[in-house]
C-alpha positions, 0 to 999 in steps of 0.5 A, spaced: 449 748 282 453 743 281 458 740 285 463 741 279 461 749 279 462 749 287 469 747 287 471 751 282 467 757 284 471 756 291 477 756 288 477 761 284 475 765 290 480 763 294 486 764 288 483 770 287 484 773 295 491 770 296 493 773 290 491 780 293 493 778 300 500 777 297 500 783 292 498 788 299 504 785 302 509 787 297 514 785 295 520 781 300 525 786 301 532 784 304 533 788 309 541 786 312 545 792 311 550 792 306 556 789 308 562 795 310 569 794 307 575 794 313 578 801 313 585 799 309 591 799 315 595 805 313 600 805 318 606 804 313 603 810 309 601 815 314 609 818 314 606 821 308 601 826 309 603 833 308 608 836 303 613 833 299 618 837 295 621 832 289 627 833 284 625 829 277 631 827 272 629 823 266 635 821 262 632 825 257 631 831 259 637 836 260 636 836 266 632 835 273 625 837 274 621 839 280 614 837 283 610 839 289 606 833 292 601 834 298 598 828 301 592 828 305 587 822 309 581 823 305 575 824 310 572 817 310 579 813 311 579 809 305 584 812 300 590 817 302 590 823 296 596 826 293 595 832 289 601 833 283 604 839 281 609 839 276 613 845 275 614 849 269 621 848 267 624 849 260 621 843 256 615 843 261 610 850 258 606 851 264 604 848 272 600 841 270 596 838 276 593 830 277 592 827 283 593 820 286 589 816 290 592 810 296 588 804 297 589 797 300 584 792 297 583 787 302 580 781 298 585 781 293 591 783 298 594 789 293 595 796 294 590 800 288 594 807 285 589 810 281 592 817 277 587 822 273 591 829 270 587 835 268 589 833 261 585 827 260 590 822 263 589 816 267 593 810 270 591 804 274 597 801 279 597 796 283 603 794 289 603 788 292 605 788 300 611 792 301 618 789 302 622 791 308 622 800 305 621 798 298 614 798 295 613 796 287 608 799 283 606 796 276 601 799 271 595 795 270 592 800 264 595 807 263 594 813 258 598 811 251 603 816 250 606 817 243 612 814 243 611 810 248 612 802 247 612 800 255 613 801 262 617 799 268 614 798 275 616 804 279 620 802 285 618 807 291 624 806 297 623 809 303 629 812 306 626 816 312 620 819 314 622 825 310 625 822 304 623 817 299 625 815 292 623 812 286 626 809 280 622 807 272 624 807 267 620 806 260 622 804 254 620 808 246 618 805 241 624 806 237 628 801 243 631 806 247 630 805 255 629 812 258 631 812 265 627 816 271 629 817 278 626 821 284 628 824 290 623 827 295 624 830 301 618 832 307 617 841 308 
């Protein structure tokens, strides 16, 4: 055999072996453990969990209207979850139900609201830091409702561990601004 075929014989060989050695291996799997997110420091929060009785009035409506929120921790620690019922009043057919959930976003240093409603609503929040007993949330995506131009943020005042309020408005698309405010007390 020529020296050419012997070279290239011999390297063929040893492509082949390194090929099936490296292929015996598998590939390389990162095995670092997926980084946790710190749990969000819920201290300012924690006053509400457990059940709150709230009476509602928009400038709209004839008179006010009453909601029952239930907020608990939810089992991981990363979210606060509230459960909604808006009660039935004149204008209001029926119970309607939604939940809300808390959470701190660490890397962005925000506070994260997301709503979902049994009929299909939805909205995303977000609160920069409180400010003394004040935390205001603005929309960042919400269910369009008709009539509806825009929103104001929702100002949240907390007056003690067993009330807060909340003052909103929104603006129709007729120009009229509608004024909504919220009185909560804890049971």
């Amino acid at each position: 055999m020529k020296p050419f075929h012997r070279f290239f014989g011999a390297l063929a060989v040893l492509l082949m072996a390194t090929a099936a050695g490296g292929l015996a291996a598998g590939p390389n799997v990162e095995g670092t453990p997926i980084p946790m997110a710190p749990k969000p420091d819920f201290s300012t929060m924690k006053f509400l969990i457990g059940t709150w009785t709230c009476s509602n009035l928009s400038s709209r409506r004839p008179g006010p209207f009453t909601t029952t929120e239930v907020y608990s921790m939810d089992p991981n620690g990363y979210w606060i979850v509230r459960d909604d019922t808006i009660h039935k009043a004149s204008w209001i057919p029926r119970d309607f139900h939604s939940q809300t959930k808390y959470t701190y976003d660490t890397a962005a240093k925000r506070w994260v609201r997301i709503t979902t409603g049994e009929l299909g609503a939805y909205a995303v929040a977000m609160a920069p830091m409180p400010t003394g007993k004040t935390k205001t949330y603005t929309y960042v995506v919400q269910t369009k409702a008709p009539g509806i131009a825009s929103y104001a943020p929702e100002v949240y005042v907390i007056a003690s561990d067993t009330k807060k309020t909340m003052t909103t408005s929104f603006t129709e698309t007729g120009g009229r601004v509608v004024t909504v405010k919220q009185t909560c007390t804890k049971s």
